[in-house]
C-alpha positions, 0 to 999 in steps of 0.5 A, spaced: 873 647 758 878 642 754 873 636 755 867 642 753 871 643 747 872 636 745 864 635 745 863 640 741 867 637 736 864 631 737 867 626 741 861 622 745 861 622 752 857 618 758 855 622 765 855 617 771 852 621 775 846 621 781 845 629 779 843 631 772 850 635 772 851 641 766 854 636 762 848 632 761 846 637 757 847 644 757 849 649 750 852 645 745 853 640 750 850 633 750 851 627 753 850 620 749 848 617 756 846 619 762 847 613 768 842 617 774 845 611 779 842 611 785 848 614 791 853 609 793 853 604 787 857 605 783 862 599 784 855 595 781 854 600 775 861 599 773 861 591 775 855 592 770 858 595 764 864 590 764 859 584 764 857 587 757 863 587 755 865 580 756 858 577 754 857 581 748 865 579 746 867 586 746 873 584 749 880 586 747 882 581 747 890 581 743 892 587 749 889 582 755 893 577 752 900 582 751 900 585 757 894 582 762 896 576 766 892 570 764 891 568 771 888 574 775 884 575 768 881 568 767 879 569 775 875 576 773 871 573 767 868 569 771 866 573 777 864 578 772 860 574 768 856 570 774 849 573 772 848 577 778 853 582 775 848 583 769 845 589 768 839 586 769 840 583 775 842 591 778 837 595 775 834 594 782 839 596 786 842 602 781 836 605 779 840 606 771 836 602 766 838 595 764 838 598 756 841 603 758 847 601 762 847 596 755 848 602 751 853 605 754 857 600 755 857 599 747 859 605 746 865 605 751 868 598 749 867 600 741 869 608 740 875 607 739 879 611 743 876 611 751 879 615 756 875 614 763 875 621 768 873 621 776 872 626 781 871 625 788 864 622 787 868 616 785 873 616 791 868 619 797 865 612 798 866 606 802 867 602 796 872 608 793 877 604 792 873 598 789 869 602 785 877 605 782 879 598 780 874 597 776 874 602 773 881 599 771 879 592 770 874 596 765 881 600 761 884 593 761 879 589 759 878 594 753 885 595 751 884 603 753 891 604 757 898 606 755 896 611 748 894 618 748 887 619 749 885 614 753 887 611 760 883 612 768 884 620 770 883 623 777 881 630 776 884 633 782 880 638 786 885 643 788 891 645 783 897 641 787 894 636 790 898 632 786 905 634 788 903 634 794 900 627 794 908 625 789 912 627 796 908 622 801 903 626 804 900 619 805 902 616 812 904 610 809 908 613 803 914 617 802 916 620 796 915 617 790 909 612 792 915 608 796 911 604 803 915 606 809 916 598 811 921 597 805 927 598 809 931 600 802 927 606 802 927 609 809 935 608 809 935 614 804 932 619 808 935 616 814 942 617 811 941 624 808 937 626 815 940 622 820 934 619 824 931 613 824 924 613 821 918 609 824 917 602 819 910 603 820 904 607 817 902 614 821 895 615 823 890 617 818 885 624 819 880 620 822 884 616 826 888 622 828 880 625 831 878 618 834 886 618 837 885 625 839 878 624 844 882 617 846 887 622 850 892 618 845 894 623 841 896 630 843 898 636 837 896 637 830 900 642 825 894 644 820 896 647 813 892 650 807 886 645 810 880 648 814 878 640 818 873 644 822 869 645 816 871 641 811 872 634 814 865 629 816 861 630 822 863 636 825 860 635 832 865 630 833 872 634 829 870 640 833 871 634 839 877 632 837 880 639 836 878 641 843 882 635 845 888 636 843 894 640 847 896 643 841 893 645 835 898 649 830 894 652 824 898 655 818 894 659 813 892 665 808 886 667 813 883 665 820 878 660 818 874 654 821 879 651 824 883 657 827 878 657 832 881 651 836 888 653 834 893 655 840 898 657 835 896 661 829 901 662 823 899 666 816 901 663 810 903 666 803 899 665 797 901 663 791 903 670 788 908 669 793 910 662 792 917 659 790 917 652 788 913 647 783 905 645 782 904 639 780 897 638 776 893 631 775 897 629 769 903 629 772 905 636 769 912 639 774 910 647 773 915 652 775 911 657 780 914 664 782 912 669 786 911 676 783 911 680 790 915 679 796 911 674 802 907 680 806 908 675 813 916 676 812 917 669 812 917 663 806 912 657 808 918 652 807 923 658 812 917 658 817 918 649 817 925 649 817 925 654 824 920 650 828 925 643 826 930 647 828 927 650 835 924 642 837 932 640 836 933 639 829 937 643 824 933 645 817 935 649 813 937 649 806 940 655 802 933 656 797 927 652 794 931 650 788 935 646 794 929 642 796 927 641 789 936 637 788 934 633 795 928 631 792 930 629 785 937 626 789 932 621 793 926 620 789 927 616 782 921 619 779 923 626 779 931 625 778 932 629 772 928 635 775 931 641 777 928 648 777 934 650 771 931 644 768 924 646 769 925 653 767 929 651 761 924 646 759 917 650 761 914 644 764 916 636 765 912 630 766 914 625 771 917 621 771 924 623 769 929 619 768 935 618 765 931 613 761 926 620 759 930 624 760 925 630 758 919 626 761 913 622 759 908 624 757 904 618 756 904 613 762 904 605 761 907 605 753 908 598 752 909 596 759 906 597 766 911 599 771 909 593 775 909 587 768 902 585 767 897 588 769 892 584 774 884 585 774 881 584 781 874 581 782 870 588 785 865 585 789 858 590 790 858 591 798 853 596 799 854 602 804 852 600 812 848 608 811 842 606 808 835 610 808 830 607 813 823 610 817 827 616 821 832 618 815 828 616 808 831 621 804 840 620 801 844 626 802 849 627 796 854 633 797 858 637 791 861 643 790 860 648 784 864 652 780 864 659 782 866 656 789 872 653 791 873 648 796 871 651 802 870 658 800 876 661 804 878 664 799 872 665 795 868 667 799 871 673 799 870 675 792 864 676 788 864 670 787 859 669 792 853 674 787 853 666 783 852 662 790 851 667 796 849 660 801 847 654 800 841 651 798 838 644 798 836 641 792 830 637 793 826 633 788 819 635 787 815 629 789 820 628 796 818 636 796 810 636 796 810 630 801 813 634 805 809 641 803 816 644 801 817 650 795 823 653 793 826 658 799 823 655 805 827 654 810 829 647 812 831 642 817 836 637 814 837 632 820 842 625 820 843 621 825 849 624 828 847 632 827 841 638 825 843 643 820 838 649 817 838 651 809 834 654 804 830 649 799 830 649 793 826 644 788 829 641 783 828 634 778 836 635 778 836 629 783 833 623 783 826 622 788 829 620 794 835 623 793 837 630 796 844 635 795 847 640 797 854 643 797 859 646 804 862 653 801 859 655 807 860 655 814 854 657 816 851 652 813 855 646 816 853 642 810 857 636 814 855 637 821 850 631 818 855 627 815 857 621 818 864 617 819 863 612 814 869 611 810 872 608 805 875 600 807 882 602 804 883 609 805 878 611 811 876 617 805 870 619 809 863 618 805 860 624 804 856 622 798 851 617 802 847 620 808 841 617 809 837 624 812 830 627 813 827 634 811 823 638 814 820 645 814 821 650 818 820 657 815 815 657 809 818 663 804 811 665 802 809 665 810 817 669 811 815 673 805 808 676 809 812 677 816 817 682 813 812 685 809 807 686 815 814 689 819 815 694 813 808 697 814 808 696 821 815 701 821 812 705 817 806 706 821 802 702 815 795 699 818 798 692 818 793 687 813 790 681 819 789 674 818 782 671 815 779 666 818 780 659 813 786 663 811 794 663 814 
């Protein structure tokens, strides 16, 4: 809505998107340009915008020399300005047009303030991490970091995805972005808990699954995450949860994951919650309930009894306690307290002795690690690639009206916008196959079948289809695959090479329930003619 208000003010915006999104062109909002890249190349889009900077000397070139180092900088230029990045030379593979990817690239490097902002359309590919440095060497390389109104933002799916990602939700990290290995940091949880933590990383979600139909991995404690539905390749999550020995499920509702779970427990809503959010610009905001927990028990109680019933003793006197225990061992939330916070209203880390209030503003004069590095990015393309057997590329995404998986949503009136989900598919792929809008389809990968309703669009590019997974009756990511990210292992639910076919016409649908109506009614019921079906 911020960015919708700013548009109509005036301000330009450049969608690079596979799907002709709303924000394209909607009431009094348009795009200045719109890069349809083909699924799966973003890294060589953004390598293509950056080879334009530099051979149309539109570089920044005093902020490269302040605060980039010379070395890793020099070394960019050149990767970058090989003729294989050009444009051009990607038009092919991109499917965005040379001139286009021209013009763009004008407009970001010399429109003043430019701030880059990215969803999981960025992250969900095997080249998520590469794709989000270059989006970094392109803030660099245009000056476009350490001001308001510009930067590279992550918009985050859901409203605490951040704060969870700040206390060390990773399996390589523990609060505050701190690497399990560095044995500085472990020592500050095993004086304050005294244990010995591991040095190395845990396993990630695809490694817990593989782990898990290996025999190796034995238990998992679910919380506010529904894998069964959210998670790629069904067939083989429900493998890996039908696996184990113990599945925990915690959660508001008894959802797709519940149905492999040993143990349930019921969650509280936020209405019922004490503590914090933290949202993607790093804004610690005070949550309070308005309403006693219906189960009896805070979810932060529930963790502490089942620590102390395995042998270790957890508790602490009130949330604001876990609140002092996270500013005491990590050195970006030391001045936040829940007094300071409902003081304040809200603060954003990191908040030091040196902000004390916050900072609203990251990398003012400096970044925390000196000079910035730029990183080569390489294009690799994903091993999922359209063939004869899966011609089509399915993408996924969500819709406003439903939220993540549809737990909650689901059960609203929202499901009056979005009742099922349905496959865009663009009209030529659509004729080849004899497919209109509200046939019953079969989309098929490599790794599994699901059933939809069509519906014929030019939103998606030819060859390209898309679909969303509120649903689980759709079991959009039965088709999805295990490919993943290099770094990360995020699973790359944007490039499925698939097929469609169909399977129940709506015109010939349409005409059997009519003849069941008249037949119930004792209607003489109309017969085919010859010629005619």
């Amino acid at each position: 809505s911020r960015m919708k208000r700013r548009l109509r003010k005036g301000a330009e915006l450049i969608v690079i998107d596979p799907r002709r999104i709303d924000l394209v062109r909607s009431p009094h909002v348009q795009a200045a340009h719109h890069l349809q890249l083909q699924p799966g190349t973003n890294v060589a889009v953004v390598n293509a915008i950056a080879h334009v900077v530099v051979s149309k000397s539109l570089v920044d070139r005093e902020f490269v020399a302040q605060r980039c180092e010379p070395e890793s900088f020099a070394d960019w230029e050149a990767f970058i300005a090989r003729p294989e990045n050009s444009p051009e030379a990607l038009e092919e593979v991109t499917g965005v047009p040379a001139a286009e990817i021209r013009s763009a690239a004008r407009l970001y490097a010399t429109g003043g303030n430019a701030a880059i902002y990215y969803g999981l359309g960025v992250t969900e590919h095997s080249q998520g991490s590469t794709m989000v440095m270059g989006m970094a060497n392109l803030a660099l390389l245009t000056g476009n970091l350490g001001r308001e109104g510009v930067g590279v933002n992550p918009l985050r799916g859901q409203n605490n995805v951040q704060g969870s990602c700040d206390m060390g939700s990773f399996p390589h990290e523990l609060p505050g972005y701190r690497h399990v290995s560095r044995p500085e940091v472990r020592e500050i949880y095993e004086s304050l808990w005294g244990v010995t933590l591991q040095a190395e990383p845990g396993l990630r979600i695809p490694n817990m699954f593989d782990s898990a139909i290996g025999g190796s991995f034995k238990g998992l404690y679910v919380q506010g995450e529904d894998i069964a539905q959210s998670d790629p390749n069904t067939t083989h999550v429900e493998a890996a949860l039908r696996s184990m020995e113990l599945v925990v499920v915690h959660d508001l509702f008894l959802n797709e994951t519940a149905r492999f779970a040993h143990v349930f427990l019921p969650g509280a809503s936020f209405l019922e919650k004490d503590g914090t959010f933290t949202n993607a610009e790093r804004r610690i905001n005070r949550v309070r309930p308005v309403m006693p927990s219906r189960v009896g028990k805070d979810e932060w109680q529930v963790v502490c009894e089942i620590a102390t019933a395995m042998g270790y003793p957890m508790s602490y006197a009130a949330p604001s306690h876990i609140m002092d225990e996270i500013a005491a061992t990590t050195p970006t939330f030391a001045g936040v307290s829940f007094a300071r916070l409902d003081a304040e209203g809200s603060m954003q880390w990191p908040v030091t002795e040196a902000e004390p209030h916050g900072t609203p503003t990251m990398h003012v004069g400096s970044f925390v690690r000196g000079l910035g590095q730029l990183t080569p990015t390489v294009y690799v393309p994903t091993t999922e690639r359209a063939n004869r057997r899966f011609p089509l590329v399915l993408t996924t995404g969500r819709i406003l009206s439903q939220y993540n998986v549809g737990a909650q949503t689901r059960r609203t009136p929202n499901s009056t916008w979005h009742p099922e989900d349905v496959l865009e598919i663009h009209p030529s792929d659509a004729e080849l196959r004899g497919v209109t809008s509200g046939d019953v389809v079969e989309l098929s990968s490599r790794v599994g079948t699901t059933r939809l309703t069509a519906q014929v669009s030019d939103r998606m590019p030819a060859g390209v289809v898309y679909t969303t997974f509120h649903h689980p009756v759709t079991g959009a990511n039965v088709v999805t695959t295990e490919n993943s990210d290099w770094a990360t292992n995020c699973p790359e639910y944007k490039v499925t090479a698939v097929q469609v076919q169909v399977v129940t016409q709506a015109a010939r649908a349409e005409a059997g329930a009519e003849a069941e109506l008249r037949s119930d009614a004792g209607a003489p019921v109309p017969q085919p003619v010859a010629g005619r079906s």
